[in-house]
C-alpha positions in Angstrom: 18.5 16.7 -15.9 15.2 16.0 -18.0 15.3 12.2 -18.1 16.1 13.1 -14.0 12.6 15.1 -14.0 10.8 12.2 -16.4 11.8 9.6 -13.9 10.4 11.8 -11.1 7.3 12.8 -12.4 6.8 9.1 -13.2 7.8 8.1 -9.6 5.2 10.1 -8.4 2.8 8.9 -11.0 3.1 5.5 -10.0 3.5 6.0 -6.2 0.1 8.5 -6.2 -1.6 6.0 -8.3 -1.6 3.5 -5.0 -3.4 5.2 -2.4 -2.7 8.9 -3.0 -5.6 11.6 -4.0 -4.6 12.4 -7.0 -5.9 9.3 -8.7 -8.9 8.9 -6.0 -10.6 12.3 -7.5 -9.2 11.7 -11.0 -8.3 8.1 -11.2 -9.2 7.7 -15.2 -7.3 10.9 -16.6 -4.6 10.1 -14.1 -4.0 6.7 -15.3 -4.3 7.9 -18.8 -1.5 10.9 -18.2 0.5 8.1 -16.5 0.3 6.2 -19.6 1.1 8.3 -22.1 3.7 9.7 -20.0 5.7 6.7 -19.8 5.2 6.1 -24.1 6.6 9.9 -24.5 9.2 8.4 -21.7 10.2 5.4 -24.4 10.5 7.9 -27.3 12.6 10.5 -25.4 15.2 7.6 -23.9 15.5 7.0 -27.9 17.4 3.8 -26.6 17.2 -0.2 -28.2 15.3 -2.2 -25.6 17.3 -5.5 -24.1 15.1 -7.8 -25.4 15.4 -10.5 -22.5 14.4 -7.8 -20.6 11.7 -6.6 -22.7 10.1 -10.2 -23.4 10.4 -11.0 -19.7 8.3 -8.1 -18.6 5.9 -8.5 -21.9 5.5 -12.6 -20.5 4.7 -11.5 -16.8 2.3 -9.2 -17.9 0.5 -11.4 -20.4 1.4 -14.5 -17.0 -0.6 -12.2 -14.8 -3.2 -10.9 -16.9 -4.1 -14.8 -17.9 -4.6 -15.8 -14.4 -6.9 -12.8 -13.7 -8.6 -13.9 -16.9 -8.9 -17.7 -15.6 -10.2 -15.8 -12.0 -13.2 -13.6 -14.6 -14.3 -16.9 -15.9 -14.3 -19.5 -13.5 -15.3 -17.5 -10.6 -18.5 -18.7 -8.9 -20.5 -15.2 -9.1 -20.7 -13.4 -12.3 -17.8 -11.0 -13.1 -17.9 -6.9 -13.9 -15.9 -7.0 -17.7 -15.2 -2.9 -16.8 -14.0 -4.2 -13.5 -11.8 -6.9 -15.1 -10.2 -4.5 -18.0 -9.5 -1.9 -14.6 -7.4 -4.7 -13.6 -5.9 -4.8 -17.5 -5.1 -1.4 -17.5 -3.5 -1.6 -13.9 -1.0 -4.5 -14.9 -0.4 -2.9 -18.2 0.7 0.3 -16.8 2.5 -1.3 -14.2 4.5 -3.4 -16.3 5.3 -0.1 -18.7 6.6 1.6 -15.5 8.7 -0.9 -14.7 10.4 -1.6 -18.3 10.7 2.6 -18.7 13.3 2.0 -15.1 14.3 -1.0 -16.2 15.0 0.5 -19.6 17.5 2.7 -17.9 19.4 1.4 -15.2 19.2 -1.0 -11.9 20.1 2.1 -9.9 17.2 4.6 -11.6 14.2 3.2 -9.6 15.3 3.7 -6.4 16.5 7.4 -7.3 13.9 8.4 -8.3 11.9 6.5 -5.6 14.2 8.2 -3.2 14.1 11.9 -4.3 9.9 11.7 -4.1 9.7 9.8 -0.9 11.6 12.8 0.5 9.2 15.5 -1.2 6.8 13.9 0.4 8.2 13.2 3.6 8.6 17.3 3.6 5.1 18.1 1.9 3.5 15.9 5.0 5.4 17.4 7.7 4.9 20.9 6.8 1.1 20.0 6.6 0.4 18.4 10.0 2.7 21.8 11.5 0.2 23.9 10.0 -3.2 22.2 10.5 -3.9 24.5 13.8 -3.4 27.6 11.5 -5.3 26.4 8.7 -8.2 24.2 10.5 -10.2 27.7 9.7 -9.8 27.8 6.2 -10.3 24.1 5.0 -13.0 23.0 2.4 -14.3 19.8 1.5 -13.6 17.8 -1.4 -15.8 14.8 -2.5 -15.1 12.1 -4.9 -18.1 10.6 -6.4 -18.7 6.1 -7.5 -19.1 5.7 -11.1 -22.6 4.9 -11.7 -24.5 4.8 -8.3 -23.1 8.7 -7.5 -22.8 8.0 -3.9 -20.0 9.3 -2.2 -16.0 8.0 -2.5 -14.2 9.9 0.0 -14.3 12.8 1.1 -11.3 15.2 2.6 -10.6 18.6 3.4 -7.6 20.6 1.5 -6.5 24.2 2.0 -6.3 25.2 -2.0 -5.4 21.8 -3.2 -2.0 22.4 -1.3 -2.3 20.3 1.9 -5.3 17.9 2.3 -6.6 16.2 5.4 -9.0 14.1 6.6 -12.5 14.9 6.7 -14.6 16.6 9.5 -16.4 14.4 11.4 -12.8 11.2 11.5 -11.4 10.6 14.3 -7.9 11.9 14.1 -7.5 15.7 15.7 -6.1 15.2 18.8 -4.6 18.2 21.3 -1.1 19.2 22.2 -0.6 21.5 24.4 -3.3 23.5 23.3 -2.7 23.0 20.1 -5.2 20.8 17.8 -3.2 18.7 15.7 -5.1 15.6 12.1 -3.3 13.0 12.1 -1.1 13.1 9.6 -2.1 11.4 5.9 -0.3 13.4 3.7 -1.2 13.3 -0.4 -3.0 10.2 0.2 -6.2 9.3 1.5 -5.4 7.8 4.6 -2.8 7.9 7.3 -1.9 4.3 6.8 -0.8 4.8 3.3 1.5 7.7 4.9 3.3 5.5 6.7 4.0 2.7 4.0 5.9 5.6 2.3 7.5 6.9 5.3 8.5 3.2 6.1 9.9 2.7 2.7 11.8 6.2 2.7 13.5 5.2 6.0 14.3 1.2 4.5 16.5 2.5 1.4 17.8 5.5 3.9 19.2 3.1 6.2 20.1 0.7 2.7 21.4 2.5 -0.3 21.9 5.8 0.8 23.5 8.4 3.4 22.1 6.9 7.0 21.5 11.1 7.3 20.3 11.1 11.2 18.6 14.4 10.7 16.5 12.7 7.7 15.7 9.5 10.1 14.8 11.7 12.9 12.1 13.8 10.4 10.9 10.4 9.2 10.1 9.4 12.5 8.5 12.6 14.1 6.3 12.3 10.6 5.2 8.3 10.9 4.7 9.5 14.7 2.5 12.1 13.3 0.1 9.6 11.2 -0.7 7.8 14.6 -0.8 4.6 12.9 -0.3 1.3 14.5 1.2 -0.6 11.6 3.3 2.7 10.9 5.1 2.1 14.9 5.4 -1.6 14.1 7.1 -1.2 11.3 9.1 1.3 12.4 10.0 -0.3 15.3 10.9 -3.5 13.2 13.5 -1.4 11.2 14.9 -0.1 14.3 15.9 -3.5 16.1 17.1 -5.0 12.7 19.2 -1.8 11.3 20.4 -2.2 15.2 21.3 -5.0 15.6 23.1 -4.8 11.8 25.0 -1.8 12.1 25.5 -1.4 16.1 27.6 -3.7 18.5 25.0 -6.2 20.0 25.2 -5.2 23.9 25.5 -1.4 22.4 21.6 -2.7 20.1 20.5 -4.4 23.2 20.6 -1.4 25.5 19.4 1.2 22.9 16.5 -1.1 22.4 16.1 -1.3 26.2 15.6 2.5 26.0 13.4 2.3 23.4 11.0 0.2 24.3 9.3 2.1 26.9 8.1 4.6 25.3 6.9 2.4 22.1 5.1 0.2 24.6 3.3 3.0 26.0 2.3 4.9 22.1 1.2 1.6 21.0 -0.5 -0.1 24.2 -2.9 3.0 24.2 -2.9 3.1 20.9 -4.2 0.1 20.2 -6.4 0.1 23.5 -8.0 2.7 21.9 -8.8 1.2 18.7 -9.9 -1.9 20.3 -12.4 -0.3 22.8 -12.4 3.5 22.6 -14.0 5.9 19.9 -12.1 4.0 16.8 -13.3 0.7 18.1 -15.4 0.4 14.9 -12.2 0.4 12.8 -10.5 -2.2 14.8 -13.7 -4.1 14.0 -13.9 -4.0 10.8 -10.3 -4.9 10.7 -10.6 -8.1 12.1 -13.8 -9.1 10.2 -11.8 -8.1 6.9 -9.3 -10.7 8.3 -11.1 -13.3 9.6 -14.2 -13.8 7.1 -11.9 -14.0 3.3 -10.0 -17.0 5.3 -12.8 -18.5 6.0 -14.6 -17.8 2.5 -11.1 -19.0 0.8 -11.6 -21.7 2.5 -14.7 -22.5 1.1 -13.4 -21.8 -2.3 -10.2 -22.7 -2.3 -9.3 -23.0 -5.9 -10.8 -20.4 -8.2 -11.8 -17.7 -5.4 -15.3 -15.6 -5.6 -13.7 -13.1 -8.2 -12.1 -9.6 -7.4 -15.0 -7.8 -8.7 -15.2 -5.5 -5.4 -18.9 -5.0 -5.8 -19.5 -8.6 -5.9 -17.2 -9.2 -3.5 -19.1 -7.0 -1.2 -22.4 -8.7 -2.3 -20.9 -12.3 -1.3 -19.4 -11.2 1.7 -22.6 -9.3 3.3 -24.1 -13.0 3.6 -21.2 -14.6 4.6 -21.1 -15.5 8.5 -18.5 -17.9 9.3 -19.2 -20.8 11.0 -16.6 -21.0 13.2 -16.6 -21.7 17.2 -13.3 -20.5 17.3 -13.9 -17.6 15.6 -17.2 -16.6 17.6 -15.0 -16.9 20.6 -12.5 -14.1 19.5 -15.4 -12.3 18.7 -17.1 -12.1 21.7 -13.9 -11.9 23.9 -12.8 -8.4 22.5 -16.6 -7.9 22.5 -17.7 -7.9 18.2 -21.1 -7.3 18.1 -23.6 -9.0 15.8 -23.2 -6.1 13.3 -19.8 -6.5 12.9 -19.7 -10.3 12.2 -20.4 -9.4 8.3 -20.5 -6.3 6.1 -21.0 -5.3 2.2 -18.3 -3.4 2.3 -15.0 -3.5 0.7 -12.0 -4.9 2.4 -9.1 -3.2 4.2 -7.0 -6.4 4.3 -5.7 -6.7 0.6 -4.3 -10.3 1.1 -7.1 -11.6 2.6 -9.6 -10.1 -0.3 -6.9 -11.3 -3.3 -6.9 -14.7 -1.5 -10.1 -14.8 -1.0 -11.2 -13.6 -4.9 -8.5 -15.7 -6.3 -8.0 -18.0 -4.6 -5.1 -19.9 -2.7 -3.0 -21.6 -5.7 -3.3 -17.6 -7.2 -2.5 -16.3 -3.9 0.3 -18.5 -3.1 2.2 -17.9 -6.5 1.4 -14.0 -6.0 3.3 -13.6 -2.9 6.1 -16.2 -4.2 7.2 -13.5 -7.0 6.5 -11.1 -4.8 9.8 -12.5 -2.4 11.6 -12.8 -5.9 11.2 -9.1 -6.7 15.0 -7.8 -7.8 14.3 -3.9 -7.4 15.4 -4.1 -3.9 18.6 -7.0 -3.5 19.3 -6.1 0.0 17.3 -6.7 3.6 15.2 -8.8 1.0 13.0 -10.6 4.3 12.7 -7.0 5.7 11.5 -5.2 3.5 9.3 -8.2 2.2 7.7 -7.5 5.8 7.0 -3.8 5.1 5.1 -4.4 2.4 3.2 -7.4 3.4 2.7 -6.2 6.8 1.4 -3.1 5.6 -0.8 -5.1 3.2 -3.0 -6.5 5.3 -3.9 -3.7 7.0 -4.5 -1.5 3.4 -6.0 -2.5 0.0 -2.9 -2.0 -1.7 -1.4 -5.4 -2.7 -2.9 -5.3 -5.7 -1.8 -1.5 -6.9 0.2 -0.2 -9.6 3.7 0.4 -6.9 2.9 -2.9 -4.6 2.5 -4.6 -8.6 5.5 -3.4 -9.5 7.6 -5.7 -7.2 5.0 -8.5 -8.1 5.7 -8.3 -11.6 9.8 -7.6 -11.3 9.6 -11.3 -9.3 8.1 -12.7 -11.8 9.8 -10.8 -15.1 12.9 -12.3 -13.2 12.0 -15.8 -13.0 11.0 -16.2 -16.7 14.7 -14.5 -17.3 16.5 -16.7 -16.0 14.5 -19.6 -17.2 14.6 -18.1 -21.0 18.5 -18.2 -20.1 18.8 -21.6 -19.2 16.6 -22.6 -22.1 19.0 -20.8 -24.8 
């Protein structure tokens, strides 16, 4: 039962620590308590370590680490050392995370993984029910930059129990009199949400009960997070599970049904981000796709660094000279203002390929389609989380890392094993 609870609070350590608020208002004593946590963790299992395992995990963190290094030194713009050893600390406590499951048994991540995506399935659902009670009685919350004390992100929360986005978003919308936030959950945006919710529904429909009161809850809650990505996803899983567990003219007619009303959520929901009141969004979106290409392009082998502030710096001169690309642009009608921007990026792939550049890129995602923490539905659930990292900057967080480093842990493995 306590190992049980270690495991949890670790799961929820490590899932909060990409994209969830806990670590964006305390993201250095977070990381520190995760740490420490997972030490005690080591001390408590009192168990010998499998050293295969343990020199395969120690390799692909020193593997990783060393190409980051390569990216500080060679990149063309000068490199943040604080923002470098971030990246350290982020790989470090990753790979600990990963040999405290691994440490136990293949079946422990996904537990664990399991019994949190489910409190927070709950936690989420009860929130966006209550919102029109508790709209009233909100305050804000602001997190504040190291250094330049401007502002992080801000959110509402009713007494640090259910937080939403802040006033002024776009994201209450009215049902039947009712004013309903879309739906984000512990984390900071909606589109994290609905990575989670994705994921809870994947191992549901994998490596658990298929429980069709569950799936139905998991819908209704990525329905309530009114994310685009969250519907395409979903949708995804829908046909494939379908067509995998249903008779094919049975799949074919269910998807029939189906499609309707998903055509009509997303068309307007994406007519909406491409022209209505979220049109900047969209925007931004597609300049945080299109420019890295092109700037990976133009530095193809070492990248421009992943210092984020110099990224942004690099990037707010950066117009791409592209007739192609000025076509798209002035087809869905991007203004001149939205052709560059010093901001950060939404689009983790883009930004890692673009700061590391392609050779670094390439081999990322390679171990990323090795990962062994999840053997079945590889390809689709390879598509969740790539998908749903290029539309979030999470590709390069401790739980997307995780799966990064387990591809790679298991390469060096099995090439130890063929060596001895």
């Amino acid at each position: 039962m306590a190992v049980r609870l270690l495991n949890n609070i670790i799961m929820f350590l490590l899932i909060s620590s990409t994209g969830g608020l806990l670590f964006v208002y305390n993201r250095n004593l977070s990381f520190l308590i995760f740490a420490v946590l997972l030490l005690a963790g080591f001390f408590y299992l009192s168990r010998s370590i499998k050293k295969e395992i343990f020199y395969s995990i120690l390799l692909s963190f020193i593997s990783i680490l060393f190409l980051f290094f390569l990216n500080f030194i060679f990149a063309p713009n000068p490199q943040s050392v604080t923002k470098f050893a971030f990246f350290g600390v982020t790989f470090f406590v990753t790979s600990l995370a990963l040999l405290f499951f691994y440490h136990q048994d293949h079946k422990a991540f996904l537990n664990s993984l399991y019994s949190i995506l489910k409190l927070i399935l709950f936690h989420s659902l009860i929130s966006f029910f209550l919102y029109p009670f508790l709209k009233n009685n909100l305050f804000e919350i602001v997190a504040v930059m190291e250094g330049n004390n401007s502002v992080k992100h801000t959110s509402q929360t009713f007494y640090y129990i259910f937080y939403y986005l802040a006033k002024g978003e776009v994201g209450v919308f009215n049902f039947f009199g009712y004013e309903f936030m879309r739906n984000s959950g512990v984390f900071w945006e909606p589109g994290i949400l609905q990575f989670y919710l994705n994921i809870l529904f994947f191992i549901e429909m994998t490596f658990f009960k298929k429980n069709k009161k569950l799936l139905l809850l998991i819908i209704i809650s990525i329905a309530a997070t009114y994310s685009t990505t969250g519907f395409l996803i979903l949708s995804i899983q829908i046909i494939y599970f379908l067509f995998k567990h249903s008779k094919k003219r049975l799949a074919v007619i269910f998807i029939f049904m189906l499609s309707f009303p998903i055509y009509i959520f997303v068309g307007s929901n994406i007519n909406e981000k491409v022209y209505g009141e979220t049109a900047s969004s969209f925007q931004k979106r597609l300049l945080d796709f299109t420019q890295p290409l092109f700037i990976a392009l133009e530095n193809p082998i070492t990248g421009i660094g992943v210092d984020l502030e110099q990224f942004s710096k690099y990037r707010s001169e950066f117009y791409p000279n592209s007739d192609f690309l000025n076509k798209i642009y002035t087809t869905i009608e991007v203004g001149p203002n939205y052709q560059t921007s010093d901001r950060g990026s939404t689009n983790s792939v883009t930004y890692l390929l673009a700061g590391l550049g392609i050779p670094s890129m390439i081999f990322i995602i390679l171990m990323l389609t090795r990962q062994q923490i999840v053997e079945k539905h590889r390809l689709l659930f390879f598509s969740i989380i790539f998908i749903t990292a290029l539309s979030e900057p999470l590709l390069h967080r401790p739980f997307f890392f995780v799966f990064i480093i387990s591809g790679l842990a298991s390469t060096i493995k099995n090439y130890i094993s063929v060596k001895t």
